[in-house]
N, C-alpha and C positions, 0 to 999 in steps of 0.2 A: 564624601565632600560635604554633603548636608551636616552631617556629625562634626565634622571639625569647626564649620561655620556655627554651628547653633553652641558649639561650647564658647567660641569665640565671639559671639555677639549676644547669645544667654534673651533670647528672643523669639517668640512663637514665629514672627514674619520669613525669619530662614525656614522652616518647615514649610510654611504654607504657600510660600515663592517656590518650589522645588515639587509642591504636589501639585501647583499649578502648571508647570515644567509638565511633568511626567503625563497629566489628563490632556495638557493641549496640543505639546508635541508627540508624547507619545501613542495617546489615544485617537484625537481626533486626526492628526495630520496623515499619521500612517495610513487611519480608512477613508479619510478622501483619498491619498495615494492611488490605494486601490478601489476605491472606485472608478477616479479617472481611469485607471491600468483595463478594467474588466469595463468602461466605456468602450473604449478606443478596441480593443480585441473584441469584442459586440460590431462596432462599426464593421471594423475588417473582416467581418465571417459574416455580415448581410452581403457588403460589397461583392464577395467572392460567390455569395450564392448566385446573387443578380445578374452576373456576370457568367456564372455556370447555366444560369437558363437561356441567356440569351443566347451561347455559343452553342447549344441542341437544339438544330434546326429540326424540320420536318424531315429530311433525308437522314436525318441518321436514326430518328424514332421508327422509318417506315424501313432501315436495312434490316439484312436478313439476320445480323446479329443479334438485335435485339429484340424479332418475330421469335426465334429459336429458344431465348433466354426466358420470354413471356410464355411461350406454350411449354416449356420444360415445368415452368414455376405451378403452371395451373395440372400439369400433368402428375406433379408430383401432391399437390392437396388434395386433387380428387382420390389419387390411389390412397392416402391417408384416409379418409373419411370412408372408402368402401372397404378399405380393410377392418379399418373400427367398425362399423356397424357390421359386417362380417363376422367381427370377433365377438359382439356382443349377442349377437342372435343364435349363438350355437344352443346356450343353455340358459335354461333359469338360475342355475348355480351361477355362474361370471356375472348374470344382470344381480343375482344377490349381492353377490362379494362388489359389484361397484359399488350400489346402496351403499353400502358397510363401510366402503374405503373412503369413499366422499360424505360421511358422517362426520359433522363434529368431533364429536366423541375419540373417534380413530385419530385424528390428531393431536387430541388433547392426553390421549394415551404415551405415544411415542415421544410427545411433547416432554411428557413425564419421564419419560428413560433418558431421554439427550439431558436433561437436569441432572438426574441423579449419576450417568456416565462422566459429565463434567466435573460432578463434587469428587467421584473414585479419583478424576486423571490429578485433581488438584492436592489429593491426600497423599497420593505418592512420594517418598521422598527418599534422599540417602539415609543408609543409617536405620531403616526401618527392619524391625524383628520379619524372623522367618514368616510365623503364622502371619502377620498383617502382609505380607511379600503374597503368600498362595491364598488371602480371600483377596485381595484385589486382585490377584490374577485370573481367577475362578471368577471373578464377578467381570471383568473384562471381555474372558471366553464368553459368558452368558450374552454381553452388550452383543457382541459382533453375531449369536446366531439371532437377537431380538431384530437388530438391523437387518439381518438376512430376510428376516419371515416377513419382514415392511416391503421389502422388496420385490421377493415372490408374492403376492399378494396381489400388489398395485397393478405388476407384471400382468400378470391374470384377469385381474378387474378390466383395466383400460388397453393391453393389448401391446402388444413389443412393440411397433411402429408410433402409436399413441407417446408409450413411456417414453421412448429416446426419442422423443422430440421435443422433451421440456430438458434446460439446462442442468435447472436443478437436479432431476430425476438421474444424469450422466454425475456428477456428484457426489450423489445416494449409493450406484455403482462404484466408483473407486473405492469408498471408504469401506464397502461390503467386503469389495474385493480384499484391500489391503487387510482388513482385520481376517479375513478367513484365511490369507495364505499366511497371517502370522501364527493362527490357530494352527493349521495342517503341518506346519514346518516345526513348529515348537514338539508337536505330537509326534511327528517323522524324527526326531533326536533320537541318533544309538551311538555308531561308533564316533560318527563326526560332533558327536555334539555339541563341542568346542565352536566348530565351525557354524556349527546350525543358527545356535544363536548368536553368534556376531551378525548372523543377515536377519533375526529376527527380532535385534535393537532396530535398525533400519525402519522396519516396519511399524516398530513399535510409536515412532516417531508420527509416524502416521494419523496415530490415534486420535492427535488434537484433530485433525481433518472433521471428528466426529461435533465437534463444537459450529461447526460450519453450517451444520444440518439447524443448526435454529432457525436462520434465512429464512427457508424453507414456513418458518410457523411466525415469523415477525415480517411483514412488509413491508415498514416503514424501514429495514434496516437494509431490506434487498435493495430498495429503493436507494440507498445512500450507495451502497455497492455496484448495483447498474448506473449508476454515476458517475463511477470510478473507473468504473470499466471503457463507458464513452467518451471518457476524458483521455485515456490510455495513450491515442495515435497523438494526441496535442503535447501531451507530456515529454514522449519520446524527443519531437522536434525542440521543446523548450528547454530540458534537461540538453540537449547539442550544443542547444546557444550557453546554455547556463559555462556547460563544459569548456568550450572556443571562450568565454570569457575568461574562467579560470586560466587556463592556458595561454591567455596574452598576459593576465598580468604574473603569470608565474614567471615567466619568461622575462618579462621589466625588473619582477623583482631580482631573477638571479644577475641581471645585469648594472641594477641600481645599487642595491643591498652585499651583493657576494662575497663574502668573508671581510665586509667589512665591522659586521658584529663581534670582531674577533680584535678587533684594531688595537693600539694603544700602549702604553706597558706594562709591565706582567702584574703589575701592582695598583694596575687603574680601578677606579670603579664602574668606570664605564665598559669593561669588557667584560662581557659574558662568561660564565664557567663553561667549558667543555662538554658538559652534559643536557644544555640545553638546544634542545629540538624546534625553535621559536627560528630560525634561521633560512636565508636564502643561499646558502651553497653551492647546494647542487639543486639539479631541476627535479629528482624527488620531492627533498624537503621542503623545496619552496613550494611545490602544491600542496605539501600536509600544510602548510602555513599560512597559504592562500584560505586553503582549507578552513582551517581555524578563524582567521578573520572572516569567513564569509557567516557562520554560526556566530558570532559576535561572543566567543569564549576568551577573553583575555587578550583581547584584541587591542585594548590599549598599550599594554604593559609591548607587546611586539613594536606598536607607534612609534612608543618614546623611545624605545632602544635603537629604531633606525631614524630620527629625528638628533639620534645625539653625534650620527656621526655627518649625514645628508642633511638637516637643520630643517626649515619647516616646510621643504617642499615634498617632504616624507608622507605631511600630512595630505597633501593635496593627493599622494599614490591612495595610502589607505581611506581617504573620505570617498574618493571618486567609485572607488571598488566597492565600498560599501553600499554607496545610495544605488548603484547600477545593479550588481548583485542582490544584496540582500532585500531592495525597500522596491524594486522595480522588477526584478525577475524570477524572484521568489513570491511577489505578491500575484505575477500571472498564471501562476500554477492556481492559485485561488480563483484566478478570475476566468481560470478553463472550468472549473469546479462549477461556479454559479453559473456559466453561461451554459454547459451542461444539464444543469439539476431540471431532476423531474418530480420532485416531491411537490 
C-alpha cells in the first residue's frame, strides 16, 4: 500500500506517514497492550496469593498432615547431609576428586568437549562420503565415553544421593545413558543388523540432548529456562483458553462462511479455485483457517474473500478474533513470562 501510494503521490510524506503507522501502532500500542495484560495477570496472582493465606488457618498448619509432610522434608535433608559427609570421609582419594571436580578448570575442560561435540553434530549431513561418515562416528563414540567419565567422577566426588539431587546432574544421566546404548547396540550388530540400527537412528536423535549440557556451564541461560519451566502450569491453562477461543470462532466461522467461498458462477471472479485451503467448510479446515488468521499469515486476503460474499460484517468476525486472540492472549503468554522471571 505504501508503494502504490508513494508512486501515486511521488512524495516523501507517504513513507514517513506509514513509518509513523508502524512505530506508533505497531510498536508502542502493542507494548502498552501488554503491559496492561501482564498488569492486570500481576493484580490477579497477588489477589489469589492474599486470599490463599488467609484461607490457612492455624488448624490446618497444626494437622497432622502437614506435621507429617514437615518431618518427612527435614527427614529427608538430614539423611542427604550424613550420607554426603559419610561419603566424603571414607578417603582422601573422594575428598581429592571433589577438589578436582569443583575446580574451574574441570568445567572449562568438558566445556570444551560439549563445543566441539556440537560443531561434529552440526557437520553431519546427507550425502557425506564414507570416511567423513566413520570419523564422525568414531568421534561420537569418543563424546559419549568423555560424557561417561564426567559422570563417573562427580558420582564419586559428591556421592549418588548428593548427584541425583541436582536437576541438571539427572540430565547429564540420560544423555550418558542414551549415547552408551547407542554405542553397545551399534557394537551388538550381527544378523539383525538391519534391525539394530533402525533403533539406533532413534537414539541417534538423542545426541542433540548433548547441546543441553551447556545449561549446565551458562546461568544466565538456565536462568531463562527455570523460567519457562515456572511458567509451564500457566501456560497449560492459557493455551485451554487460547484453544476454547479457536473453537468458538471455528464453529461461527463454519456457520457464517460454509461454502459460501465457493458461491457464484463458474466464471466469477469472485469464487475461489478448488484448491484453496483458506475456507470454512468443514470444522477441520476452518481451524487450520482460524489457524492462519490467528499468526496473521495472509490473513487479509481470507477477509476479503468472506467480505465479498457477508459484506463488512466479515470484518467485524476477523478484527474481533484478531485483537482477542493474537494482541490479548498471545501477549499473556509474555506476561506469565515477566511475571515469572528470575533473572
Amino acid at each position: 500500500v505504501m508503494y502504490q501510494l508513494s508512486l501515486s503521490t511521488n512524495t516523501v510524506y507517504t513513507a514517513l506517514f506509514f513509518l509513523l503507522l508502524i512505530m506508533i501502532g505497531g510498536f508502542v500500542i502493542t507494548n502498552l497492550m501488554l503491559a496492561t495484560v501482564k498488569n492486570k495477570f500481576s493484580q490477579a496472582n497477588r489477589r489469589e496469593e492474599e486470599e490463599a493465606k488467609k484461607s490457612i488457618g492455624l488448624s490446618q498448619r497444626r494437622g497432622i498432615i502437614f506435621r507429617l509432610t514437615v518431618l518427612w522434608a527435614r527427614l529427608r535433608e538430614s539423611a542427604k547431609k550424613s550420607s554426603c559427609s559419610k561419603w566424603h570421609s571414607k578417603s582422601s582419594f573422594v575428598r581429592g576428586l571433589q577438589k578436582a571436580t569443583s575446580h574451574p578448570a574441570f568445567d572449562y575442560v568438558f566445556f570444551f568437549f560439549i563445543v566441539v561435540n556440537t560443531v561434529v553434530l552440526a557437520v553431519e549431513h546427507y550425502g557425506m562420503s564414507n570416511d567423513m561418515a566413520l570419523v564422525l562416528s568414531i568421534m561420537n563414540e569418543v563424546f559419549a565415553y568423555v560424557f561417561t567419565i564426567e559422570v563417573v567422577l562427580k558420582i564419586i566426588a559428591v556421592g549418588p544421593m548428593r548427584y541425583l539431587g541436582d536437576k541438571m546432574n539427572l540430565l547429564d544421566l540420560l544423555i550418558v545413558a542414551a549415547g552408551l546404548t547407542e554405542v553397545i547396540m551399534f557394537r551388538a550388530g550381527g544378523e539383525n543388523e538391519l534391525d539394530i540400527l533402525r533403533v539406533v537412528r532413534v537414539f541417534r536423535v538423542l545426541r542433540v540432548l548433548r547441546v543441553a549440557k551447556l545449561l549446565k556451564y551458562l546461568p544466565s541461560l538456565r536462568d531463562i529456562v527455570n523460567t519457562l519451566a515456572a511458567s509451564i502450569p500457566s501456560f497449560v491453562y492459557i493455551a485451554a483458553l487460547l484453544f476454547l477461543l479457536m473453537f468458538i470462532y471455528t464453529v461461527m466461522g463454519v456457520q457464517l462462511f460454509g461454502g459460501r467461498f465457493y458461491e457464484g458462477a463458474e466464471n466469477s471472479s469472485a469464487k475461489l479455485p478448488a484448491t484453496s485451503r483458506a475456507h470454512f467448510d468443514d470444522l477441520w479446515w476452518a481451524f487450520v483457517t482460524v489457524f492462519q488468521i490467528l499468526t496473521l499469515e495472509g490473513w487479509v486476503d481470507v477477509m476479503i474473500d468472506a467480505m465479498r460474499f457477508e459484506g463488512d460484517f466479515a470484518f467485524v468476525y476477523f478484527g474481533s478474533f484478531i485483537v482477542l486472540g493474537n494482541y490479548i492472549l498471545l501477549n499473556l503468554f509474555l506476561a506469565v513470562l515477566l511475571e515469572n522471571e528470575r533473572i
